[in-house]
C-alpha positions in Angstrom: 27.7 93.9 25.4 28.1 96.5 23.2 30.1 95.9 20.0 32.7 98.5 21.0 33.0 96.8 24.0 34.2 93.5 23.0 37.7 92.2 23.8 40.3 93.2 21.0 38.3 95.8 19.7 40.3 99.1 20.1 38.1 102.0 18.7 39.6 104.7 16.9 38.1 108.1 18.7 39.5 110.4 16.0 40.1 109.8 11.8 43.3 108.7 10.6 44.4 111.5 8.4 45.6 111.8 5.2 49.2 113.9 5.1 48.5 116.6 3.2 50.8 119.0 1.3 48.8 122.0 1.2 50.5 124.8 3.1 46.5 125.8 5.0 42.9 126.0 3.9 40.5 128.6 4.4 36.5 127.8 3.5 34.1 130.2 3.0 30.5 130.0 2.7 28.6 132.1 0.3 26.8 135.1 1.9 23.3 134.8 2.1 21.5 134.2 -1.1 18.1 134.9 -2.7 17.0 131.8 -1.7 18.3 131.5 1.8 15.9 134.0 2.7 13.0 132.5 0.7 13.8 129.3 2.9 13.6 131.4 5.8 10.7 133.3 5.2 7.0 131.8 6.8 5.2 132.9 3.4 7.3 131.5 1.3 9.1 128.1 2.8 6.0 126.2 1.9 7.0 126.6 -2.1 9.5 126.3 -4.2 11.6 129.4 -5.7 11.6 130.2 -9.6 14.7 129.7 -11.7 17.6 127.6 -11.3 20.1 126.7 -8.4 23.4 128.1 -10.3 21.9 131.1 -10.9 20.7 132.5 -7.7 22.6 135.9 -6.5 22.9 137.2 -3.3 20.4 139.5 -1.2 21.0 143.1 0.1 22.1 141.3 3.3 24.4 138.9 1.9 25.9 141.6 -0.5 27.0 143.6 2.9 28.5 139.8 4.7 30.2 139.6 1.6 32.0 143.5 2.4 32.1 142.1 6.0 34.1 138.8 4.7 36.4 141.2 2.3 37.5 143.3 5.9 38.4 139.9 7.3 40.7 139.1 4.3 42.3 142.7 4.1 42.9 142.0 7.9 45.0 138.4 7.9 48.3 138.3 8.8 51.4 138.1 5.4 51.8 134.4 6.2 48.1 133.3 6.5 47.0 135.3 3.3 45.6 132.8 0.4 47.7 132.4 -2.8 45.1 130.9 -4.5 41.2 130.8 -4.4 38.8 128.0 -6.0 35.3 129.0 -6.3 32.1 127.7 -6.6 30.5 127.7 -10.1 27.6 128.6 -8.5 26.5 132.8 -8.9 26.4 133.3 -5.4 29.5 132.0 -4.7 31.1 133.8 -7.3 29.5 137.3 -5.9 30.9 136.5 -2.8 34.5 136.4 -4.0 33.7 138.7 -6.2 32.7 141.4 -3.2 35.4 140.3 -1.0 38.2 140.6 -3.1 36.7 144.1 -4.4 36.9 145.2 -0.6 39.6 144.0 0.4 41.9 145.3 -2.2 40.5 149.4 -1.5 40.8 148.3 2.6 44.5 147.0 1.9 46.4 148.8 -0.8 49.4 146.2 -0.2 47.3 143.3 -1.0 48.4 141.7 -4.2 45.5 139.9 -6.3 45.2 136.4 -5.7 44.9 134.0 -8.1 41.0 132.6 -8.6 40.1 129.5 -10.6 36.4 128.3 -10.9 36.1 124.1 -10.3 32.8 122.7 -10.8 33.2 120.4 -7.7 32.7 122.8 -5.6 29.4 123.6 -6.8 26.2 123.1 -4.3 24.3 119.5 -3.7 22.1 118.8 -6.6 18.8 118.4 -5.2 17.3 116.4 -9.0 13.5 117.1 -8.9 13.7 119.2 -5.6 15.7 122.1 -6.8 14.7 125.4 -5.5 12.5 123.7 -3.2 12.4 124.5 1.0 12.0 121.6 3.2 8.8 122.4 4.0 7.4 122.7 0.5 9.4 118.6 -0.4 7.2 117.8 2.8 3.8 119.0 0.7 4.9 118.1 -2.9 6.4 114.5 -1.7 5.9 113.3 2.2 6.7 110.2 1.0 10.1 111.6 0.1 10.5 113.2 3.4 9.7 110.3 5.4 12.2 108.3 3.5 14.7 111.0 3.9 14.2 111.1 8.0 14.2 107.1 7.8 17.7 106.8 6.3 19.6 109.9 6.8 20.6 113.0 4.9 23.8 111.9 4.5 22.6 108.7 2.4 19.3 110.0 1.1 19.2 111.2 -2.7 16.4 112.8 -3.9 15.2 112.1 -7.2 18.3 112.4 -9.8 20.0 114.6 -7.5 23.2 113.9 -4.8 23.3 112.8 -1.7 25.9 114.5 0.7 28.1 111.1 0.6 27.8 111.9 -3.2 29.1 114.9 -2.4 31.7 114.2 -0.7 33.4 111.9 -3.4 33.5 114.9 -5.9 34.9 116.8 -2.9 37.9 114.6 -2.0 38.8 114.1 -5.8 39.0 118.2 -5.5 41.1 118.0 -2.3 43.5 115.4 -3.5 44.0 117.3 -6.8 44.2 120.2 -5.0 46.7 118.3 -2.8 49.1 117.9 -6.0 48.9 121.0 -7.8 49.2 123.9 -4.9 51.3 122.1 -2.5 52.8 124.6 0.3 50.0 126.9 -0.4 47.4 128.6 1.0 43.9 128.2 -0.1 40.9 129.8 -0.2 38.0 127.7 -1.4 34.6 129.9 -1.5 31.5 127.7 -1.9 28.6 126.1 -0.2 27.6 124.4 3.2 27.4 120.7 1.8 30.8 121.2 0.5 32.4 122.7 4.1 30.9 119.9 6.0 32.2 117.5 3.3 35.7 119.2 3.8 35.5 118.6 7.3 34.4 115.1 7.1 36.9 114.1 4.9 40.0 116.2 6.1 38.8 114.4 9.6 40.4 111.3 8.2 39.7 107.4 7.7 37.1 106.5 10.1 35.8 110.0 10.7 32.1 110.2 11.9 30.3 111.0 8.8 28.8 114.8 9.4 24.6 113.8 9.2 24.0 115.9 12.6 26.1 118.6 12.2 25.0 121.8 12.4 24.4 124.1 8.9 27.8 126.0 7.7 26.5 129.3 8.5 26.7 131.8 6.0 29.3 133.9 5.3 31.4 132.0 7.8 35.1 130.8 7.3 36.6 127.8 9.0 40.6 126.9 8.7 42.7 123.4 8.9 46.1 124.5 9.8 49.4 122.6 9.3 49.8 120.1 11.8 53.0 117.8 11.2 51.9 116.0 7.6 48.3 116.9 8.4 45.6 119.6 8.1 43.8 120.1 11.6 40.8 122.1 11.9 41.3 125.1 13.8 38.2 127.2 13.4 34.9 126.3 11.9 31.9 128.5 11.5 33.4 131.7 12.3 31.0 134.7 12.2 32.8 137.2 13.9 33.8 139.1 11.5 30.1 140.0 11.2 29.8 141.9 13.9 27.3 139.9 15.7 24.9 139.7 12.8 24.9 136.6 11.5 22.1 134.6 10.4 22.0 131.1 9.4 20.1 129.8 6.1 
């Protein structure tokens, strides 16, 4: 018998949630970066990229999502516009604000600027010893690594003095409940990076929510939303790429 299956065992299919005070949330991924195509790319997935994670910019392509992201924004609707944006310490993150909010203000000339602070929570996984490097090229430097990796999980594996997503999501959810106090009845814009939106979504999900190991990668450039629902946030879009026209590419 399985465990669920025992008598007085009544499982919980969805997460208890926190009641939020936040008015909404909007999450953006960074456009696609230098190294998102150097991951992608068959000559060079097999080694790791020069330089350091903060400081990697955006490609040609991910310049023009970021233009594709700042049409969305000049687009929303009075009530759904953010008041306030947190970004990602992280350059690529930055250049994707930065480019969105450049657009949208010459596509809407009644948009006021919105307030942007920088939190260092936001900022991408640490990978320790394995910064800058592809899958592929951990699998050559370290199998070992990536055998213990596939053993126990990406959410609990941490490579070598770097984070593991559940790391990540404590630095998350003390951004969230801080958040929570400071810009209650807003709405929020938080620009940043794929560990951080799955994090989000994990912990918004509530107590008891099925921790995010399988889940899909944030794709860039995408936005996903929690809307008010009573005292809660509930996700209403994830991964949206529309806005895109069609050409979106994950990485």
């Amino acid at each position: 018998m399985a465990i669920e299956q025992r008598r007085g065992w009544v499982p919980v299919t969805e997460g208890l949630a926190v009641p939020r005070a936040l008015g909404g949330l909007w999450a953006v991924r960074h456009a696609q970066s230098v190294a998102n195509a150097w991951y992608a790319d068959p000559a060079t997935e097999q080694r790791p990229m020069r330089g350091t994670d903060a400081e990697v910019g955006l490609t040609e392509y991910g310049q023009w999502q970021a233009r594709c992201l700042g049409g969305w924004l000049a687009g929303l609707a009075g009530v759904q516009t953010p008041t306030l944006v947190v970004c990602s310490p992280f350059l690529r993150a930055r250049l994707t604000w930065a480019v969105m909010a450049e657009t949208a203000a010459n596509r809407n000339r009644h948009l006021r600027p919105i307030r942007t602070l920088v939190d260092e929570r936001l900022r991408d996984r640490e990978m320790g010893v394995f910064e800058l490097h592809p899958y592929k090229a951990i699998r050559r430097r370290a199998p070992d690594e990536a055998m213990r990796r596939e053993r126990v999980g990406n959410w609990v594996y941490r490579p070598p003095g770097g984070e593991s997503l559940a790391d990540v999501a404590v630095r998350v959810r003390s951004f969230l409940d801080e958040l929570d106090v400071v810009a209650a009845g807003e709405q929020v814009l938080v620009v940043t990076h794929d560990a951080v939106v799955a994090s989000m979504r994990y912990i918004l999900a509530g107590m008891g929510a099925a921790v995010p190991d399988s889940l899909e990668p944030v794709p860039n450039a995408s936005v996903s939303q929690w809307r008010r629902e009573g005292e809660r946030l509930g996700l209403r879009v994830w991964g949206e790429v529309g806005h895109l026209g069609g050409a979106e590419q994950v990485g």
